[in-house]
FIKEKE-909126 format. One record per residue (C-alpha): residue in three letters; x, z, y. Coordinates in steps of 0.05 Angstrom, whole numbers, padded with zeros to 5 digits, always signed. Layout:
residues N
ALAXZY...
//
This chain:
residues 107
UNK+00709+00349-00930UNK+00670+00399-00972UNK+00676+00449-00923UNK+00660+00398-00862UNK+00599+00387-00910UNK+00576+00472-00918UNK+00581+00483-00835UNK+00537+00426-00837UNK+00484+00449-00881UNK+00484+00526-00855UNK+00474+00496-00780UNK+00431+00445-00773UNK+00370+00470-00789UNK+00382+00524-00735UNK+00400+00464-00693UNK+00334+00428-00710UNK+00297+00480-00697UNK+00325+00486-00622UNK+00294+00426-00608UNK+00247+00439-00544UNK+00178+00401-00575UNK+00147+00362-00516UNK+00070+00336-00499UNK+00050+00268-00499UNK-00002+00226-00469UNK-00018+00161-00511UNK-00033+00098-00468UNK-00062+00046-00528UNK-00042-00022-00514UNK+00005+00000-00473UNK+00088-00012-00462UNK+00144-00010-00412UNK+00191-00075-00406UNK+00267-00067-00399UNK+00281+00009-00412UNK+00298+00011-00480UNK+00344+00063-00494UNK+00346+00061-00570UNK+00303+00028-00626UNK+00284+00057-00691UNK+00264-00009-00742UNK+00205+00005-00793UNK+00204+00085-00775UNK+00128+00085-00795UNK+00124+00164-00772UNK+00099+00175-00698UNK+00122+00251-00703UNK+00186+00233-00729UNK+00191+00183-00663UNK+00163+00233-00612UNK+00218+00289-00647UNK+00277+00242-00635UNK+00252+00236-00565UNK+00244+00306-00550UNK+00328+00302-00583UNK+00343+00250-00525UNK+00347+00284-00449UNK+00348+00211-00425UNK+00276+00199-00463UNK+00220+00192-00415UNK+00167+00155-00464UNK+00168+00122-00528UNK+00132+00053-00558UNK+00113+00057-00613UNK+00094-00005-00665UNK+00018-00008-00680UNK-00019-00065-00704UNK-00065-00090-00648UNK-00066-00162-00682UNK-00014-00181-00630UNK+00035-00241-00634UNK+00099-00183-00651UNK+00082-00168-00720UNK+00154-00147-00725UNK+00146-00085-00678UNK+00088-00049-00727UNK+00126+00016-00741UNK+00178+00018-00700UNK+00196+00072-00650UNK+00229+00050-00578UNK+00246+00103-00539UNK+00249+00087-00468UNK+00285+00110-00401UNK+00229+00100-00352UNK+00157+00134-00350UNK+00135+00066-00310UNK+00072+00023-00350UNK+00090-00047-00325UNK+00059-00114-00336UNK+00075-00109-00409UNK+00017-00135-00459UNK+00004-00076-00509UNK-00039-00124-00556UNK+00008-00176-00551UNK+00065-00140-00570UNK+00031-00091-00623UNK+00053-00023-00576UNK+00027+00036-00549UNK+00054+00077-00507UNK+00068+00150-00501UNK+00100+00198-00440UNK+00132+00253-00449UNK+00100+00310-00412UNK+00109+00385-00413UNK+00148+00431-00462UNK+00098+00458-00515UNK+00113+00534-00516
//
């Protein structure tokens, strides 16, 4: 276990830092419906969202919770990450979202 626990700790911050960063336009009020590929409750970090996108190859776009005084008070700090790049008829107010797509490496 202890030695399970020192290969972790000498490689994963050279893993982390790996990590191909990614641009992102931000669509306010905006969301995609049905492509949820993973949800992150209460994250309250937008860089920490957008960096466990760029971790995902199957992460297009992420929601992410922002109070717009919508009915989904529930979704204010949460991070979806989503499989589709596609802005739908999804209510960005109404569900307290915006939406951001992944774009081009950041070199």
């Amino acid at each position: 276990m202890f030695k399970s626990f020192l290969l972790l700790s000498f490689f994963l911050p050279y893993a982390i830092s790996t990590v191909k960063r990614y641009n992102y336009k931000h669509y306010p009020k905006n969301c995609i419906r049905g492509f949820n590929l993973r949800n992150y409750l209460k994250l309250n970090d937008l860089e920490k969202c957008k960096w466990y996108c760029d971790m995902e190859p199957r992460c297009l776009a992420i929601e992410y919770g922002v109070d717009h005084g919508g009915f989904h008070e529930q979704n204010v700090g949460q991070c979806r990450l989503q499989n589709s790049r596609s802005i739908s008829d999804c209510d960005g107010v109404y569900e307290n979202l915006d939406l951001y797509v992944k774009g081009s490496v950041i070199t």
